[in-house]
C-alpha positions as CSV (number, residue, x, y, z in Angstrom):
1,X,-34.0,-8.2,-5.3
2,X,-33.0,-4.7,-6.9
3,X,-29.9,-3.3,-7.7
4,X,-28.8,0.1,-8.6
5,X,-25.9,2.1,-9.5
6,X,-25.7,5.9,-9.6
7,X,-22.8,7.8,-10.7
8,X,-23.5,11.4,-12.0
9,X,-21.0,12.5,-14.6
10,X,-18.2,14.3,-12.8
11,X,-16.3,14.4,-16.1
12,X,-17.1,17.9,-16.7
13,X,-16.8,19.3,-13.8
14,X,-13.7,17.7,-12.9
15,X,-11.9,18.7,-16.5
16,X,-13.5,22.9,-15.2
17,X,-11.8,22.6,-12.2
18,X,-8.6,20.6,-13.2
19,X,-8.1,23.1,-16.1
20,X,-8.4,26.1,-13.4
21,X,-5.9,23.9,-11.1
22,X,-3.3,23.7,-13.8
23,X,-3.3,27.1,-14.6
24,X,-3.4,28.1,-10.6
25,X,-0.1,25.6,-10.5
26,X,1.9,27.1,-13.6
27,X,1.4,30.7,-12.2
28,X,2.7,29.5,-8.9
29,X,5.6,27.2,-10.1
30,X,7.0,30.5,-11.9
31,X,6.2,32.6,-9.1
32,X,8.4,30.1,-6.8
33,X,11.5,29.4,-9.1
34,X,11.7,33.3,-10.1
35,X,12.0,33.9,-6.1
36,X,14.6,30.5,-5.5
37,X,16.7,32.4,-7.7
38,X,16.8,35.7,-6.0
39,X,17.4,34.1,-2.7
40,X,20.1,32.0,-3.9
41,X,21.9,35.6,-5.1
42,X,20.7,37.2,-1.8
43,X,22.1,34.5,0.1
44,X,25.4,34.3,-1.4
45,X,25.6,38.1,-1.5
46,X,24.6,38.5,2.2
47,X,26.1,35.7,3.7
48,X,22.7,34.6,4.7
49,X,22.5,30.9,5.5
50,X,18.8,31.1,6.0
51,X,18.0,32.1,2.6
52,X,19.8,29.8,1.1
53,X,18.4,27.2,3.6
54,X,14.8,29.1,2.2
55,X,16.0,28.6,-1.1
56,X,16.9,25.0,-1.3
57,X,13.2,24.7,0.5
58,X,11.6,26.5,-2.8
59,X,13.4,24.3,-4.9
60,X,12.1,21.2,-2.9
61,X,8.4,23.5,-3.9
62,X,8.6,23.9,-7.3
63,X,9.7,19.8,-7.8
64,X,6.3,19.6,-5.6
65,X,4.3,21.8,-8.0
66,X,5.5,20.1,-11.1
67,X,4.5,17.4,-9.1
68,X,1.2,18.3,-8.7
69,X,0.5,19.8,-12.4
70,X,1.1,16.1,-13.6
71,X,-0.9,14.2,-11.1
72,X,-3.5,16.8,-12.2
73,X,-3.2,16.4,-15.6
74,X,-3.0,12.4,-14.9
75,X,-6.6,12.7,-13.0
76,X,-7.9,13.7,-16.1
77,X,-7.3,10.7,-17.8
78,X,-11.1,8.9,-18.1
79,X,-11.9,5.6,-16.6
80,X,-11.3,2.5,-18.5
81,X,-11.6,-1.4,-18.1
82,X,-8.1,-1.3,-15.9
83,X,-9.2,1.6,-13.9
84,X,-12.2,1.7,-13.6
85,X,-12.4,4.6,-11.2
86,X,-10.1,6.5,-13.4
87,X,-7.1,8.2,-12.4
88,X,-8.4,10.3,-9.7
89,X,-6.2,9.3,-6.9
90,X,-3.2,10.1,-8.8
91,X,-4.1,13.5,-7.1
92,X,-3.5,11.7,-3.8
93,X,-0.5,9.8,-4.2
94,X,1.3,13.8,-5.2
95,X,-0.1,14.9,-2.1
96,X,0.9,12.1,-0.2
97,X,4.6,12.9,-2.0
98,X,4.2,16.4,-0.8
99,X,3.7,15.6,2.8
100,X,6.6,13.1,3.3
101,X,8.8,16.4,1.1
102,X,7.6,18.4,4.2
103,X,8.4,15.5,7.0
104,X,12.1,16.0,5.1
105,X,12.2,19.7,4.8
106,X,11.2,20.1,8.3
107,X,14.1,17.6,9.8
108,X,16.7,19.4,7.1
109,X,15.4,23.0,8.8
110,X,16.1,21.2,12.4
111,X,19.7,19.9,11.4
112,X,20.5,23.8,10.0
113,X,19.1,25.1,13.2
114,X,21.2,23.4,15.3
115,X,24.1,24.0,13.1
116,X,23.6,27.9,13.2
117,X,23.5,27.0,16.6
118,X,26.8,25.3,16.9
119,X,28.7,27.4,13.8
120,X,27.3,31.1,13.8
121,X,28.5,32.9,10.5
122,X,28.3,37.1,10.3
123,X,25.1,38.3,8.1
124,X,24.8,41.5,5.9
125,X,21.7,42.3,7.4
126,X,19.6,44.6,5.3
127,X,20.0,42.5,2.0
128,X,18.7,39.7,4.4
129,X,15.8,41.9,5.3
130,X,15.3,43.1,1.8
131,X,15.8,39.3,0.2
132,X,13.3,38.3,2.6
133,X,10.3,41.1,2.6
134,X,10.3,40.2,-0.9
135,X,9.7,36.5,-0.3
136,X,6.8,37.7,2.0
137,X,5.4,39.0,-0.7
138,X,5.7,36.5,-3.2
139,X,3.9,33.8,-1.0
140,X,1.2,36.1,-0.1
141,X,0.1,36.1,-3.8
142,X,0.6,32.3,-4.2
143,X,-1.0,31.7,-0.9
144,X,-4.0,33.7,-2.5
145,X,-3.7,32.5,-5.4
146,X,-4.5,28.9,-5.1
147,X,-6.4,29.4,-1.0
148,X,-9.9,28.5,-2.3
149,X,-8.9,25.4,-4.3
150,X,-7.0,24.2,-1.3
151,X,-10.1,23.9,0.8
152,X,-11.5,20.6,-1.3
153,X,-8.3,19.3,-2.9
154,X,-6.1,17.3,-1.3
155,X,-3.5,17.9,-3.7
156,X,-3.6,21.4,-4.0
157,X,-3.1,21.7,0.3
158,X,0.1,19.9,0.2
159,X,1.3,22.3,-2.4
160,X,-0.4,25.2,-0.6
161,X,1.2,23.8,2.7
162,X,4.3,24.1,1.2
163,X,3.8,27.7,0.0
164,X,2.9,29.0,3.5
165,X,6.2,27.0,4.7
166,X,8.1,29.4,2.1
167,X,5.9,32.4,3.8
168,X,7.1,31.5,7.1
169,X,10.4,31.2,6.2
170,X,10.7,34.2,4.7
171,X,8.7,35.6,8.1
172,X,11.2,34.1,10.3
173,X,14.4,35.4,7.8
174,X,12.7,38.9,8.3
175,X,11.7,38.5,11.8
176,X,15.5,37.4,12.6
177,X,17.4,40.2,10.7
178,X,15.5,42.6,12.4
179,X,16.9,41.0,15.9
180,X,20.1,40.7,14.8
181,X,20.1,44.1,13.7
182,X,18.6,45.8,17.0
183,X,19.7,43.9,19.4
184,X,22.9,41.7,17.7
185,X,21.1,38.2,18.7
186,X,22.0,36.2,16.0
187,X,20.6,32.8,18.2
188,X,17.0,34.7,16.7
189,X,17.9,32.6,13.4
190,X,18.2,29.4,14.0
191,X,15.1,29.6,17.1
192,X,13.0,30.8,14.9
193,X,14.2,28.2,12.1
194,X,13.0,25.6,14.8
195,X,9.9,27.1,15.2
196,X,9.1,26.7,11.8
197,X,9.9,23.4,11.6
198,X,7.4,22.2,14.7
199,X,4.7,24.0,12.2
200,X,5.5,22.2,8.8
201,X,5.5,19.0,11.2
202,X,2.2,19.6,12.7
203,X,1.1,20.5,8.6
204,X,2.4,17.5,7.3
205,X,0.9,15.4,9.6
206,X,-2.7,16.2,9.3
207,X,-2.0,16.2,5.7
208,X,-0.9,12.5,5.3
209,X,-3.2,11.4,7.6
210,X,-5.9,12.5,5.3
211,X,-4.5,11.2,2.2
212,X,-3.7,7.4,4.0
213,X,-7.5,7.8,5.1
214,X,-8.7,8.3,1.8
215,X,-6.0,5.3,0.7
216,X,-7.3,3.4,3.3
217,X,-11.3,3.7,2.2
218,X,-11.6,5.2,5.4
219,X,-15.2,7.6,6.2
220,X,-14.5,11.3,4.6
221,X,-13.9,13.6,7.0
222,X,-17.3,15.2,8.0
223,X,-19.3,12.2,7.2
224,X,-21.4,10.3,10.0
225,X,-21.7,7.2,8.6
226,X,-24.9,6.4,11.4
227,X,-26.5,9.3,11.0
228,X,-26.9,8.0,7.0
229,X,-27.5,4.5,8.2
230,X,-30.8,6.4,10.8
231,X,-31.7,8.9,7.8
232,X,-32.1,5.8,5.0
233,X,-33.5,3.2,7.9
234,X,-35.9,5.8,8.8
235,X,-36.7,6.3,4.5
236,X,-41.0,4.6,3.9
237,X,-40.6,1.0,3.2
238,X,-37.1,0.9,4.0
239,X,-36.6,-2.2,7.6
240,X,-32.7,-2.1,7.9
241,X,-29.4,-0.9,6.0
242,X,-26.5,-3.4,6.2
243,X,-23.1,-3.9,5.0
244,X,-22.9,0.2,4.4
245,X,-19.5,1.3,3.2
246,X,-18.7,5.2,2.7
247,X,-15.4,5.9,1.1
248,X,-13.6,8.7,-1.0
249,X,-12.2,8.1,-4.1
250,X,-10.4,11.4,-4.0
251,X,-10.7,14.7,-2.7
252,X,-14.6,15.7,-2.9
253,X,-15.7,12.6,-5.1
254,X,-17.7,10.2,-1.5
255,X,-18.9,6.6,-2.6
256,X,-21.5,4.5,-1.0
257,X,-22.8,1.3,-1.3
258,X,-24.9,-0.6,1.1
259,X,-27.4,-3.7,1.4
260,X,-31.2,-2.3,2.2
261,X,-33.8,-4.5,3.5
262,X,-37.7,-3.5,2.2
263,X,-40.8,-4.2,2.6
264,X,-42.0,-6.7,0.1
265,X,-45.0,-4.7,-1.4
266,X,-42.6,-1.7,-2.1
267,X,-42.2,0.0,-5.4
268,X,-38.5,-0.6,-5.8
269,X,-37.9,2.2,-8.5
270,X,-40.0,4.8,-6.6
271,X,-37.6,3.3,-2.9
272,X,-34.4,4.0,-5.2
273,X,-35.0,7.0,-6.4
274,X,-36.0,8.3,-2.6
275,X,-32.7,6.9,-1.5
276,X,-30.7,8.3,-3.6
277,X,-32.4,11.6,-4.2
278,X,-31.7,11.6,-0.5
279,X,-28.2,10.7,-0.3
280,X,-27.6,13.3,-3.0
281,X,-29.4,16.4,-1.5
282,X,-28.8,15.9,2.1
283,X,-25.6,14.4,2.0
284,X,-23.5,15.2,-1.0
285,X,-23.0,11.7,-2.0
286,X,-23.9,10.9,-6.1
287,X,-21.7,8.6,-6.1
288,X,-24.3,5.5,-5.1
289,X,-24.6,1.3,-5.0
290,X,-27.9,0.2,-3.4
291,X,-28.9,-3.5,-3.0
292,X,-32.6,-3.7,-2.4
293,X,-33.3,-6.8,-0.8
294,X,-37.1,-8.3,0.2
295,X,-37.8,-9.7,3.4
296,X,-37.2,-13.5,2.6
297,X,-34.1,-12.9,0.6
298,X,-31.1,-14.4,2.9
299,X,-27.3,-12.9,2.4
300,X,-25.3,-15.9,2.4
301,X,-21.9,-15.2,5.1
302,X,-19.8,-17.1,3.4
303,X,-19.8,-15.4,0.2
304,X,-19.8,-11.9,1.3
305,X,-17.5,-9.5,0.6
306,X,-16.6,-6.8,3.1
307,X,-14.7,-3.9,1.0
């Protein structure tokens, strides 16, 4: 019977990219509280309530983002005897804080919608439409800013959700004063208001459902877990593949482990290295557990553990 473990050092790669995050996230955080504070003057200068429904939103955003600097920071932290995986799913539990913010947010941006519905309030227009081109602007460059590290990071989308939420806001505070101004329909406000909030609700969704997967063990999005068990099956010497497990332990970082059943003349370093050469190259896993087992070795049931 062999066994093997293979875990290439994501140390240094991780510390590259959680430095760049950090940075990314300060950048933004000051970005976002410099505009919370000039729509919280616009607002109350303009009679606005949607940008200071906006603002309260960024301020719910920059808690998020200080949010997310620490869980980066946190990730950082290397692996010891109590964890031994480290602390890289401290990056999911921020997200998965981000995504329930945005569940709130959207309901809060609902109730206001329907108030503005109920209670409609008179608008200096043009300092709306000035307050909120600006915001436009603003979450252009943070939506920029931190697009490409949003693709792999699960903590990094809830924070860039959150940014193009601000973006739409401030798309929908525009979009409304320039009804209100052409045409005097102030109902533009709070429709549009609820338009935004189906959006962050269909965000946030997707978004905790891929951080409870990844809390869950679940298969990483992308991964066919048969097509590995018919790639390493099909591998020289290699009869069967049982008891495979394929997990993430955060965003980017895929775990395997399985049970593989050879044939008993095999050269079991020359079978390991194939196998995990293989899961490396063709499927992006380096995180690897193989149990080699010979043909007469018998897995006892009872003493099996299913992760």
């Amino acid at each position: 019977m062999g066994h093997s473990h293979s875990h290439h050092d994501h140390e240094g790669h991780n510390h590259g990219h959680s430095h760049a995050h950090t940075k990314q996230l300060w950048w933004l955080s000051v970005l976002t509280a410099g505009y919370m504070v000039a729509e919280i003057v616009g607002g109350l200068a303009s009679g606005s309530l949607a940008l200071l429904a906006d603002a309260g939103h960024m301020a719910i955003d920059v808690a998020s983002i200080v949010l997310s600097i620490f869980a980066v920071w946190v990730a950082k932290r290397p692996a010891n005897t109590a964890k031994t995986y480290g602390y890289y799913r401290a990056e999911i539990l921020a997200a998965l804080v981000n995504g329930a913010l945005l569940f709130g947010v959207a309901l809060w941006i609902f109730y206001e919608a329907w108030h503005r519905v109920s209670n409609p309030e008179p608008i200096k227009v043009g300092m709306m439409a000035v307050v909120s081109f600006g915001g436009v602007l603003v979450n252009i460059v943070g939506l920029v800013l931190i697009h490409k590290s949003a693709k792999d990071n699960l903590n990094l989308r809830g924070v860039w959700l959150h940014v193009a939420t601000d973006a739409l806001g401030s798309v929908a505070s525009l979009m409304a004063a320039g009804f209100i101004y052409a045409f005097g329909w102030t109902l533009a406000d709070p429709i549009l208001s609820a338009v935004l909030g189906v959006v962050i609700l269909a965000g946030a969704y997707h978004l905790l459902y891929d951080c409870v997967n990844v809390l869950l063990e679940g298969v990483p999005k992308g991964v066919n877990v048969e097509n590995i068990r018919t790639r390493l099956e099909a591998y020289p010497s290699v009869k069967k593949v049982h008891d495979l497990h394929v997990w993430a332990v955060a965003s980017g970082v895929h775990s395997l482990s399985a049970h593989v059943l050879i044939d008993d003349k095999s050269d079991y370093s020359k079978v390991l290295e194939g196998l995990i050469g293989l899961l490396k190259t063709d499927f992006h896993i380096e995180h690897v557990t193989l149990q080699l087992e010979p043909p007469k070795f018998h897995h006892s049931k009872e003493i099996q553990l299913h992760a």
